[in-house]
C-alpha positions in Angstrom: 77.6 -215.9 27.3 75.0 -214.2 25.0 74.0 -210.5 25.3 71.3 -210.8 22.9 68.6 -208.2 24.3 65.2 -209.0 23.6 62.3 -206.5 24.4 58.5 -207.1 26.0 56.8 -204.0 25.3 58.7 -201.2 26.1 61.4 -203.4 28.5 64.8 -204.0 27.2 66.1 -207.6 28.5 69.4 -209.4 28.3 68.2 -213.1 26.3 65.0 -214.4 25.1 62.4 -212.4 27.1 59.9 -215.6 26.4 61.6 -217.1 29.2 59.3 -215.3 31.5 56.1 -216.6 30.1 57.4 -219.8 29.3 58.4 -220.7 33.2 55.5 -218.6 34.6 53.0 -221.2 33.0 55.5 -223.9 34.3 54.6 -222.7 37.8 51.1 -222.4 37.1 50.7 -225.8 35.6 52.9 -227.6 38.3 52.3 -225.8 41.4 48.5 -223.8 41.2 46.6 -224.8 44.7 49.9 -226.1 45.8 51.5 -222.8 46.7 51.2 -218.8 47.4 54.6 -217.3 48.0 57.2 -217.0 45.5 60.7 -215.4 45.7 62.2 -214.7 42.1 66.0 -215.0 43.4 67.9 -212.2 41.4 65.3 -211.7 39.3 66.2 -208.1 38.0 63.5 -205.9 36.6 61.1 -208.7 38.0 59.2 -209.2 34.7 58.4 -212.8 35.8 57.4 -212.3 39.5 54.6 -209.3 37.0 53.4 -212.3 35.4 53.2 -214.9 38.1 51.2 -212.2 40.4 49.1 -210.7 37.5 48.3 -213.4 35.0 48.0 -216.4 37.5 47.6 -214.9 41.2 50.5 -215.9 43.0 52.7 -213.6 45.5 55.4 -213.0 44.1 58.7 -211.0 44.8 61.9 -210.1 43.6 64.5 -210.6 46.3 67.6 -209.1 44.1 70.2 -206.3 46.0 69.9 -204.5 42.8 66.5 -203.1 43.9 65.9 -201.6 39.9 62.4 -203.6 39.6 60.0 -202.2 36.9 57.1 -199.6 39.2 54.6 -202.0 41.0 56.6 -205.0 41.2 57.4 -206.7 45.2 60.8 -206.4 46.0 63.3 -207.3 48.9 66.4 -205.0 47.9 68.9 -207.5 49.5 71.5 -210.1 48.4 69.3 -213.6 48.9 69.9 -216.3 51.0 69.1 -219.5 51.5 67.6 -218.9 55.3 65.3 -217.2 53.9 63.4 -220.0 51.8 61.9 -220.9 54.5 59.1 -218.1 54.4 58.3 -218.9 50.4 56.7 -222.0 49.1 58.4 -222.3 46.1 62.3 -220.6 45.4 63.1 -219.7 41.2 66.2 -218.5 39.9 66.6 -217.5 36.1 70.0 -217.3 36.0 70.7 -216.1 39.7 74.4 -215.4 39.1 76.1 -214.9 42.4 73.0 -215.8 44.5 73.5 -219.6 42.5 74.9 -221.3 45.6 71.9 -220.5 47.6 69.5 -220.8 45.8 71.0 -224.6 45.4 71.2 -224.6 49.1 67.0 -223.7 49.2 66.1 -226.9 47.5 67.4 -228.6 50.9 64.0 -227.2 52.3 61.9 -225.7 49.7 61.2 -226.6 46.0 63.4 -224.9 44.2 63.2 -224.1 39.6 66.9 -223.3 39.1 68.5 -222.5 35.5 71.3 -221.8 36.1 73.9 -220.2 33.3 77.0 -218.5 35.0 79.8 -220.8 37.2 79.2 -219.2 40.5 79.8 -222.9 41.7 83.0 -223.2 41.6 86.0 -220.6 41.8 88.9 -223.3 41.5 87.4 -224.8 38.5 86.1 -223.5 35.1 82.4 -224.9 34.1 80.4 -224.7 31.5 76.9 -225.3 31.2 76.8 -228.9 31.6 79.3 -229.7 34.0 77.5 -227.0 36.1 74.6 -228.6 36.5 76.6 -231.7 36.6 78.0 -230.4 39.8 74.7 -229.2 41.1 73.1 -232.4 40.3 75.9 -234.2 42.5 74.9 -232.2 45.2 71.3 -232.5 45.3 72.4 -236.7 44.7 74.4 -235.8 48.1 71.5 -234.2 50.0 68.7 -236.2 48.7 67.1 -234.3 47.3 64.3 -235.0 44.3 65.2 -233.3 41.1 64.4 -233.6 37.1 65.9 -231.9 34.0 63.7 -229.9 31.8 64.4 -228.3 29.0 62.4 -224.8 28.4 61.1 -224.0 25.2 62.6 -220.6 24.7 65.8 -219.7 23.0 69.2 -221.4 24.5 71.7 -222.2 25.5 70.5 -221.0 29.3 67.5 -222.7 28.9 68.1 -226.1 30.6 65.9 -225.8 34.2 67.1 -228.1 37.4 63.0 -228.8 39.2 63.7 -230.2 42.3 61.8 -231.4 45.5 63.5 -231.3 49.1 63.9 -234.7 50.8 60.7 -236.2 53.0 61.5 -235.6 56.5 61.5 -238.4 58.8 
């Protein structure tokens, strides 16, 4: 896993800090009219839910147990899970570590942009990257849910996004 630290101003971040900007204008693009709330599962300092809610006007907040979000930015200081997608419109996590399983879990009833980049899937098996999302894809195949691969353009190899839809009710 890469350490590389990149900076945004004066903020320090672990990987390519153009992920923020790069999925941000995702969810504008994709989801503008279609949505207002937005939790940013694990989302640290909260540098994305700062761009979503400045930049392009959604409501954004950082539901992360961490609680060490830069000054101004929403925050829930509590470990996420997936009961709560049900009060959000759309559910994002960058690389949501241990909150991976539910945030998986969310795409049952909410959209859900997942990239995920550590195996909290599986503690009986080693993953990497692809059979990861391998594994997650099986699941949403499972539930049926609606899902595509995109690949974000910003530094790798985290950078591979899981955009899914949950399934039509009956």
């Amino acid at each position: 896993m890469s350490t590389k630290a990149g900076k945004i101003g004066r903020h320090k971040f672990h990987g390519d800090p153009a992920r923020f900007d790069v999925v941000a204008e995702y969810i504008s693009q994709n989801y503008h009219g279609k949505i207002t709330r937005i939790a940013d599962v694990a989302g640290g300092q909260g540098m994305l839910c700062r761009i979503l809610n400045k930049k392009y006007n959604f409501e954004c907040e950082v539901v992360d147990p961490r609680s060490f979000t830069l000054v101004g930015v929403p925050n829930r200081a509590e470990e996420y899970q997936a009961e709560m997608a049900d009060y959000y419109d759309l559910i994002v996590g960058i690389h949501p570590d241990e909150a991976l399983k539910e945030v998986v879990y969310s795409a049952k009833i909410r959209p859900v942009i997942l990239i995920p980049c550590c195996n909290f899937w599986s503690k009986e098996e080693a993953l990497g990257r692809d059979a990861l999302i391998q594994k997650i894809e099986e699941f949403y195949q499972e539930n049926g849910i609606k899902y595509q691969r995109v690949t974000f353009l910003f530094q790798g190899p985290k950078n591979i996004a899981l955009i899914s839809e949950p399934p039509k009710s009956s």
